[in-house]
N, C-alpha and C positions, 0 to 999 in steps of 0.2 A: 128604345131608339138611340143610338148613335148620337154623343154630344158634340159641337163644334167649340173650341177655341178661341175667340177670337183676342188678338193683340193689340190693344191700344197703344198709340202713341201720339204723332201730334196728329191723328185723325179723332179730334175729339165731337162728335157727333152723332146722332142717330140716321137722321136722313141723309141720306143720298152719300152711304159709308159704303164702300164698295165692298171690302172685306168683312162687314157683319153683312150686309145684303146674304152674299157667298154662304155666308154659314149660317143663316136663319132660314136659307133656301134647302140644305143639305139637311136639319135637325136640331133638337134645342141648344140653345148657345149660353154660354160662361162667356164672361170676360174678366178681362184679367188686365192690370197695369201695372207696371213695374219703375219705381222710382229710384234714380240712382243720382243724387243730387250732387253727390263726390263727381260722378263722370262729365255731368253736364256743365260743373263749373271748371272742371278739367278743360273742358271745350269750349269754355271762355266767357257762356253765362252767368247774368249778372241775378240779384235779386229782382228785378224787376217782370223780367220773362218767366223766372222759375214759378214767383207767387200766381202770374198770371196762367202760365201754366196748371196749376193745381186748380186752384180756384177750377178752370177748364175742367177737370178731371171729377172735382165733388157736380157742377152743373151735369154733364154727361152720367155722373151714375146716377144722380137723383132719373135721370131720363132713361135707364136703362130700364133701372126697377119699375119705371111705369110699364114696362113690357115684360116684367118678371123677369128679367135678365139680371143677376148676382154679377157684382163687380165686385172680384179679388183684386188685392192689392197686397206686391213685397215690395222692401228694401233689398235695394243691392248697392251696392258700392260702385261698381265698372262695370262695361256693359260684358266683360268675361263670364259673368255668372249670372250670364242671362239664361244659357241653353240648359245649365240645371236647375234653376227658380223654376225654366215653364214645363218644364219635364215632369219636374216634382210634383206640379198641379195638375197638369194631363193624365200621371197615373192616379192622382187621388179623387178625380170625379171622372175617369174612365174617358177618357177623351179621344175620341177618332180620328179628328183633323185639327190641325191649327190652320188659324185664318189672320192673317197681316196684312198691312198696305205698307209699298214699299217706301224705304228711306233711300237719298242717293247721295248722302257723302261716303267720303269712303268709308271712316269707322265705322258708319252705321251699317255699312254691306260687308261688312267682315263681321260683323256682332250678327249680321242676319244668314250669314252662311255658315257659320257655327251653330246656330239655329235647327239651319236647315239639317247639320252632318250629323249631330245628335238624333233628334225625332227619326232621321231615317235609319242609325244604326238601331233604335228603340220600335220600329216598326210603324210609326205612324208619319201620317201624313202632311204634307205643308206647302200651304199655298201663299205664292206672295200674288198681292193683285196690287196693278198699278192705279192709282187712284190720284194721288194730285197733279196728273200730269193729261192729258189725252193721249198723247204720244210716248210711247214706250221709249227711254232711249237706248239709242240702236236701229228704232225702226221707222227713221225721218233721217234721210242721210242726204250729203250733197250727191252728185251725178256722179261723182266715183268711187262712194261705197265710203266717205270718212265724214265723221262728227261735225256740226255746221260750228264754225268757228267767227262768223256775223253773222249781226241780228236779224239784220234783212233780209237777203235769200233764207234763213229760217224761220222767217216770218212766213214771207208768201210761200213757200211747202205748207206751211201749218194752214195757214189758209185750204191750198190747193186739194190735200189732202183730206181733210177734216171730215167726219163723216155725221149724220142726224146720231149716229148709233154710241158713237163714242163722246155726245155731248148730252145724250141721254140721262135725266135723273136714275138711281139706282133706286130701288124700290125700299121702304122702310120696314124694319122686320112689323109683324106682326104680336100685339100679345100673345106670348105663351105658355104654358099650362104651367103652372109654380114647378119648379124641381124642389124645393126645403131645401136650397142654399141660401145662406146670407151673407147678404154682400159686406165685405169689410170695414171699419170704418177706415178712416183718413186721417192718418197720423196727423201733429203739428209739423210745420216746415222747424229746421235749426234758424238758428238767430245767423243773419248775414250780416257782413262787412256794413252794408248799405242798407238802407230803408226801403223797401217798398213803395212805388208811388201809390197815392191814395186807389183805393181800388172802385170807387166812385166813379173816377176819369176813365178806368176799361174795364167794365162792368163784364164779365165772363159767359161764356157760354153760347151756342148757338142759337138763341132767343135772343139774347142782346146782337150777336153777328147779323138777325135777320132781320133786323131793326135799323141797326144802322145803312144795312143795304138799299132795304126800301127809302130810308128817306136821303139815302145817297142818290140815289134811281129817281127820286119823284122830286129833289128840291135841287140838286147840284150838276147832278151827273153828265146834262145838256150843255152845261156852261164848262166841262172839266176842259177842254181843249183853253177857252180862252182864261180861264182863272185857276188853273192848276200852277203854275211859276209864280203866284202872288202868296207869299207866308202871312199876311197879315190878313186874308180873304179865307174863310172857308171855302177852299174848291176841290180839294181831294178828296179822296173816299176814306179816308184812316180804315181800309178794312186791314190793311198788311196784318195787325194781330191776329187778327181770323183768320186769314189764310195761313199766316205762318203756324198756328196751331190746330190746323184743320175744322175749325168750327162751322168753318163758312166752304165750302169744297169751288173748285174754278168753275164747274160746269151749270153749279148754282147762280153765278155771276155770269155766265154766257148766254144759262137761259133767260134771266132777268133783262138780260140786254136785247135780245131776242125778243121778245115781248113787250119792249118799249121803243126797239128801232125796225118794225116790219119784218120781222122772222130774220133779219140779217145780222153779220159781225164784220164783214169788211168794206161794207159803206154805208151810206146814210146818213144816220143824226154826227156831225165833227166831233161832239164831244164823246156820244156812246163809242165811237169806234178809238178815238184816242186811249182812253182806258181799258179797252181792250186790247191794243197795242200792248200796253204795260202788264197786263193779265199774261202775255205772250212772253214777254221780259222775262218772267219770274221760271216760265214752265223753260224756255231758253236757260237759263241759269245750271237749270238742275240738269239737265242734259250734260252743259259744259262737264259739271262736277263728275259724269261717270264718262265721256269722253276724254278728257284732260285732267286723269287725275291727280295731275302735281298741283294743280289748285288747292288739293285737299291736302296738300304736305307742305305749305310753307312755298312753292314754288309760285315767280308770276306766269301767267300763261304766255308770254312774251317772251321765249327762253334769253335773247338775247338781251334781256333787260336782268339780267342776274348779278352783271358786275357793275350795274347803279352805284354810285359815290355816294349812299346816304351822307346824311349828318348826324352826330352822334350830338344831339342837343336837349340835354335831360330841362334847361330851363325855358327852353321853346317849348318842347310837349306840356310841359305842366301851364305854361301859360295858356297854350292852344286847350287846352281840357276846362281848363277853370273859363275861359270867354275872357281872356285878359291879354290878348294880342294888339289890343289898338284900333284892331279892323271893326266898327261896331256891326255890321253885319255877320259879319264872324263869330263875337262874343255872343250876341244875341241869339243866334243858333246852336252856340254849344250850351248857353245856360236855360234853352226851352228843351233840349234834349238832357240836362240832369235833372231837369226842375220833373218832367213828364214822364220821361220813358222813351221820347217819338221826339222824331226831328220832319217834318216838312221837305220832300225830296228836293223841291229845288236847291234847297238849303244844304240837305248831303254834301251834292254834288261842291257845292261854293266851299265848304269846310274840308271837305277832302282833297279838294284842289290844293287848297292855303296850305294845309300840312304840308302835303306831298312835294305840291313843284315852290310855294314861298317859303316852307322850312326846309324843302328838302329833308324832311325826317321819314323813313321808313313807312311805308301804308301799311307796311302788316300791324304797328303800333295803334294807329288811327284804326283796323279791323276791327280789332281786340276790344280799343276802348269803346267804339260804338256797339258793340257785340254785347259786351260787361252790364251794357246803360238799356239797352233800348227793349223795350218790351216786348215789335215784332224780330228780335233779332233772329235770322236765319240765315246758316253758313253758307249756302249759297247766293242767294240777294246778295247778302251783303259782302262779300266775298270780290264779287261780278263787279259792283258799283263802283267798290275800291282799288280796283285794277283798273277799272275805266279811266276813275280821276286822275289816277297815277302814270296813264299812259303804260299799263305795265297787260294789260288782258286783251280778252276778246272787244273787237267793237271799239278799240282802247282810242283815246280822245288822243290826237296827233301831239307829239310832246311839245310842238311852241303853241299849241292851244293853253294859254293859262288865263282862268280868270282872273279879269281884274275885281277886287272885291267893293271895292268904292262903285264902281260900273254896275256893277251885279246890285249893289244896295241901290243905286237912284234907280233903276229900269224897273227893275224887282219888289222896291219898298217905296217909293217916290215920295212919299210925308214923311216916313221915319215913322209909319207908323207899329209895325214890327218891333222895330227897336227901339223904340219908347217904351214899350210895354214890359219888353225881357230887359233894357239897360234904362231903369226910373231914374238913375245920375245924369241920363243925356233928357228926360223927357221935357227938360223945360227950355232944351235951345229950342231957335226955328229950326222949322223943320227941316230944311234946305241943309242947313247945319250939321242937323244929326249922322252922315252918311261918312263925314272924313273931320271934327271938331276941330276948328282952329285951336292953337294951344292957349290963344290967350282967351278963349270959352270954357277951357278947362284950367284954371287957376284954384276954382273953390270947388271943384268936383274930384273927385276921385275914380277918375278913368285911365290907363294907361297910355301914355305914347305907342305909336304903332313902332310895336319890333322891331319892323324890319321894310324895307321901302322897297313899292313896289316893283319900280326900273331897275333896280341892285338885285331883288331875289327873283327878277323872271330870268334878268341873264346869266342868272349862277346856275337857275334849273336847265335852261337851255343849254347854255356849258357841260353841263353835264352828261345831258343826254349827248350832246353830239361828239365826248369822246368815249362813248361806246361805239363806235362807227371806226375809230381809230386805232 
């Protein structure tokens, strides 16, 4: 019988895999993952995603082989020598069809179309299936045939549209009969710049993804509308890891939701439908990414936001990275995001702001270093988020929108209790205190003056923006 292919990548799971469904439905299945650790830190990944990544990669083959599915694994350097690594494997266990879920930045759709140009001049077959999206993009358009360019009217289409069929689980392959392949081992990762967060904090795998989901679902998920903007409250889901590494797939997160809010996802329980809002966010994103694809080059989706006045300020960025701007909700967000892996969304947003319109320092910088750090980093998310802050993308927050971060800390942290925790040199003011320290609180402590103040750097951003208009 006819072998299938299947292509791992960050669809790391067994159930409800759209592209092993495909190919355990057609005949027995190989798989195969392909590591290229060169490319992915080319693409700005840090240690933290990549270990987390693997990790992902030993969990799913231990779970293959319970199905008798052989998990190969090469090194490759770039993703160029992708299309002769799976070549070479296809002709060595006689392979019929490859089977993949589709990636949609652009490298990854130039590395999958070389893919495709090879196999089909070698005579075989290849299928991409769309799998972390519902919606194909392309095939959710505005009323005049072009890419939704906001969140909203792309929201309610995705709504409008949305079918039982395409939120449907995908079925898990079955045990199948041993082929006498064996799956490869799992080399060591190389030694990084950076350490690893403890791998404790994100326990790997789709067993751990469906863990956290349930007790996402059954102890928080209700409350995510009113306790999602509080960094010191467990209220979000931390699933972004799993999703961003496909452990956890969205339509598993829609049925879950489905089954705790009355078969529904655009009303009912405030909390379940807010996080599903953001579920929408993400599948939004990637759409941008093959509509607009200057997002994926360096461009803002803003064309007119090209001739931006950065600041070329190498001792702000390094201050804003290390949590040593002044601003303690600032610092304390940047130092839970190196201390973790993971920043706290509301918190993104407040950090990305401060770079962008209080430094005026470039957001592709701020991209990069959250990209570098964070464990769920994914080029689109986090791409979208950073264009947001910056006033520079889709959706893009009005440019005299600038948080004030003092503001953001009393609403947001109101005890300081947040920042107590990530800044222990402020943990013994009052509380009241902690959010902007008088200087004479800071005498025997060792915390910075704030940079830069805040009336002085909104109207230098604002300034700015408004002579691109001119």
């Amino acid at each position: 019988m006819p072998r299938q292919l299947v292509w791992l990548r960050s669809d790391l799971r067994i159930h409800d895999n759209t592209a092993l469904a495909a190919a355990a439905a057609k005949g027995p299945v190989v798989a195969v993952f392909l590591r290229s650790v060169a490319q992915w830190q080319s693409h700005g990944h840090g240690a933290n995603k990549i270990d987390f990544w693997m990790r992902g990669v030993s969990a799913v083959k231990e779970a293959l082989e319970g199905l008798n599915i052989p998990l190969l694994h090469r090194d490759i350097d770039t993703f160029d020598a992708a299309p002769d690594a799976l070549l070479a494997i296809a002709r060595e266990q006689h392979i019929d069809q490859l089977h993949f879920n589709v990636e949609y930045p652009l490298n990854e759709q130039r590395r999958d179309q070389a893919v495709r140009e090879t196999f089909q001049q070698a005579g075989i077959n290849v299928h991409g299936h769309h799998d972390a999206v519902a919606f194909a993009p392309g095939s959710l358009l505005t009323g005049k045939g072009d890419y939704y360019g906001v969140f909203t009217p792309f929201a309610k289409a995705w709504h409008k549209h949305i079918t039982p069929e395409q939120l449907a689980l995908r079925d898990t392959p079955a045990v199948q009969s041993p082929l006498g392949i064996d799956s490869d081992p799992l080399p060591a990762l190389p030694t990084f710049d950076d350490t690893p967060v403890d791998e404790r904090r994100w326990p790997a795998g789709e067993h751990a993804a469906g863990d956290h989901l349930e007790r996402f679902l059954r102890f928080r998920g209700r409350h995510y509308h009113d306790q999602r903007d509080f960094p010191k409250v467990r209220g979000t889901s931390e699933l972004s890891p799993y999703l961003a590494l496909g452990m956890l797939s969205p339509r598993q997160c829609f049925q879950a939701v489905m089954s705790e809010n009355g078969g529904r996802l655009a009303d009912g329980d405030k909390g379940l439908c807010a996080w599903v809002s953001e579920l929408i966010w993400r599948e939004f994103y990637q759409h941008v990414a093959v509509g607009f694809p200057q997002v994926c080059r360096y461009q803002p989706f803003q064309s007119h936001t090209r001739g931006l006045a950065w600041r070329d300020d190498d001792e702000g960025f390094q201050a804003w990275c290390e949590g040593r701007t002044g601003y303690p909700l600032v610092d304390a967000a940047m130092r839970q995001l190196v201390t973790t892996g993971w920043m706290h969304n509301r918190l993104r947003m407040v950090t990305a702001m401060f770079l962008s319109k209080h430094l005026l320092i470039d957001w592709r910088r701020g991209e990069a270093f959250f990209l570098r750090h964070l464990v769920d980093g994914e080029f689109c998310a986090n791409n979208g988020g950073w264009q947001w802050a910056a006033s520079t993308g889709t959706d893009a927050a009005p440019y005299f929108r600038i948080f004030n971060p003092t503001t953001q800390s009393t609403r947001f942290d109101p005890d300081g209790e947040f920042i107590a925790h990530w800044l222990p040199e402020l943990a013994s003011l009052p509380a009241k205190a902690r959010h902007a320290p008088p200087r004479d609180m800071l005498t025997t402590r060792d915390y910075p003056a704030p940079i830069v103040d805040h009336k002085a750097a909104r109207q230098r951003a604002l300034d700015a923006f408004k002579a691109l208009s001119t």
